[in-house]
C-alpha positions as CSV (number, residue, x, y, z in Angstrom):
1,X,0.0,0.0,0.0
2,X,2.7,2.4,0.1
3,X,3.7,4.9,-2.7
4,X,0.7,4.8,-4.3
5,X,-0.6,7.6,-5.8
6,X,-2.5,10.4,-3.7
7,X,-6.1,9.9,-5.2
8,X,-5.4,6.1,-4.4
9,X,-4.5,7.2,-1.0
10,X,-7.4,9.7,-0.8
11,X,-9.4,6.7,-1.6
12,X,-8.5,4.8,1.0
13,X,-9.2,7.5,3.6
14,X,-12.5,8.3,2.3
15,X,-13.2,4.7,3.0
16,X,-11.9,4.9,6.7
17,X,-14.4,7.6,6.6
18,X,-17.3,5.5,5.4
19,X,-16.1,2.3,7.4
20,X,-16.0,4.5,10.8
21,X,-19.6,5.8,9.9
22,X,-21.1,2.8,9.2
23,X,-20.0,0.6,12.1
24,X,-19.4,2.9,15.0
25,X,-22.8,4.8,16.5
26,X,-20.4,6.6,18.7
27,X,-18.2,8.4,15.5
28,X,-21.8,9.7,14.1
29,X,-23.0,10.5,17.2
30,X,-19.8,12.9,17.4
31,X,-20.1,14.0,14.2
32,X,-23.7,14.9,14.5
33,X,-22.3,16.8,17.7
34,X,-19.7,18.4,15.6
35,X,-22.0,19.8,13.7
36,X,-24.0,21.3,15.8
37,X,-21.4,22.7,17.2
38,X,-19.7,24.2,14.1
39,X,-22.9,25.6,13.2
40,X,-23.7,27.5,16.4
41,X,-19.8,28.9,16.6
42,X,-20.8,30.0,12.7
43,X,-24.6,31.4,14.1
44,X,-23.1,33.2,17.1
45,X,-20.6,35.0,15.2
46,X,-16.9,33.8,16.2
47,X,-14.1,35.2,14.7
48,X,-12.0,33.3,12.3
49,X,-9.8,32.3,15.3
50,X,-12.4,30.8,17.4
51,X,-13.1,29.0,14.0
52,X,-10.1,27.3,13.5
53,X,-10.1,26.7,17.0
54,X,-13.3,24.9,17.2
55,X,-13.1,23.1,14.0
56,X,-9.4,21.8,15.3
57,X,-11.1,20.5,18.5
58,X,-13.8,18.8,16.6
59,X,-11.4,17.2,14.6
60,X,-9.2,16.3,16.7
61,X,-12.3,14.7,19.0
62,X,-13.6,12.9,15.5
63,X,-9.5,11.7,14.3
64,X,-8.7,10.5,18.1
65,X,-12.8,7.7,18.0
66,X,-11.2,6.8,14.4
67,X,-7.9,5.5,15.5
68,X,-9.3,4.6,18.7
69,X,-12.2,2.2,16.8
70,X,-9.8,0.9,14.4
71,X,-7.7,0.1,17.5
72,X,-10.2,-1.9,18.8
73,X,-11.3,-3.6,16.1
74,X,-7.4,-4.6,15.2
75,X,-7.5,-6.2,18.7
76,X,-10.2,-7.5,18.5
77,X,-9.2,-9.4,15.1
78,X,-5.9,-10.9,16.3
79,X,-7.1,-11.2,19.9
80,X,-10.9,-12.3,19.9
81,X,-10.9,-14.0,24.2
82,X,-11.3,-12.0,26.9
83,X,-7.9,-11.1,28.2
84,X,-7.2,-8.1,31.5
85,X,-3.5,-6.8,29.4
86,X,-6.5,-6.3,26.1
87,X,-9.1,-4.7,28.2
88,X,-6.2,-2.6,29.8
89,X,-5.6,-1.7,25.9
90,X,-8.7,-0.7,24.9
91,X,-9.6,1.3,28.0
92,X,-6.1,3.4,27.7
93,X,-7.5,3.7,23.9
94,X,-10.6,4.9,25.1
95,X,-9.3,7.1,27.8
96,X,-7.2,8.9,25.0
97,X,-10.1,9.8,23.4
98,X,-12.3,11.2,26.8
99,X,-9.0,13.5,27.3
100,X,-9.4,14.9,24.0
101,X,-13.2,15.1,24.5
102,X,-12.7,16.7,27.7
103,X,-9.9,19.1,25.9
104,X,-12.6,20.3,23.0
105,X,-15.3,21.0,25.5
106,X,-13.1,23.6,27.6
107,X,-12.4,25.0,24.3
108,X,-16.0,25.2,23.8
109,X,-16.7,26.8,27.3
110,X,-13.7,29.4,26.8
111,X,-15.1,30.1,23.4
112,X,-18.9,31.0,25.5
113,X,-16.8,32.9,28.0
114,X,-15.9,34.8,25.4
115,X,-18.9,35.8,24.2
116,X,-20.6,37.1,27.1
């Protein structure tokens, strides 16, 4: 798969994309939040800062359930029995992704703050 040529690549992503959608309710349930989010920073006004800012966080929120799904389902895969050091994976994966979460939502109050 390496060296192939960027639409190839673009292709592939675009599938990750379609794959995360389609099998994890917790990525569209972020990107439905994402959304509602982007559009009341665009409603309320925000400066092109507070834009980048925001649209980072949700990105960042929607990039960290991606790797964190496709972790789990890799483990899953070669791994299928209950065992404490896989839990102990997936849970570290899954606390990666509350931290970021929890990073995009003081963004989000700091970004209110702002506004008042």
């Amino acid at each position: 798969m390496k060296n192939r040529p960027f639409l190839n690549r673009l292709g592939f992503a675009i599938q990750g994309l379609r794959e995360g959608w389609q099998r994890e309710y917790s990525f569209r349930a972020q990107v439905m939040i994402g959304l509602i989010i982007a559009l009341s920073v665009v409603l309320l006004g925000a400066s092109s800062i507070w834009l980048a800012i925001v649209g980072l966080a949700i990105a960042l929120v929607l990039g960290a359930e991606l790797f964190n799904s496709a972790l789990e389902t890799l483990v899953d895969r070669l791994h299928p029995e209950i065992h404490p050091e896989i839990r102990v994976v997936k849970d570290m994966a899954a606390a990666g992704v509350l931290l970021i979460c929890l990073g995009a939502s003081v963004v989000g109050l700091l970004f209110l703050a702002s506004q008042i």
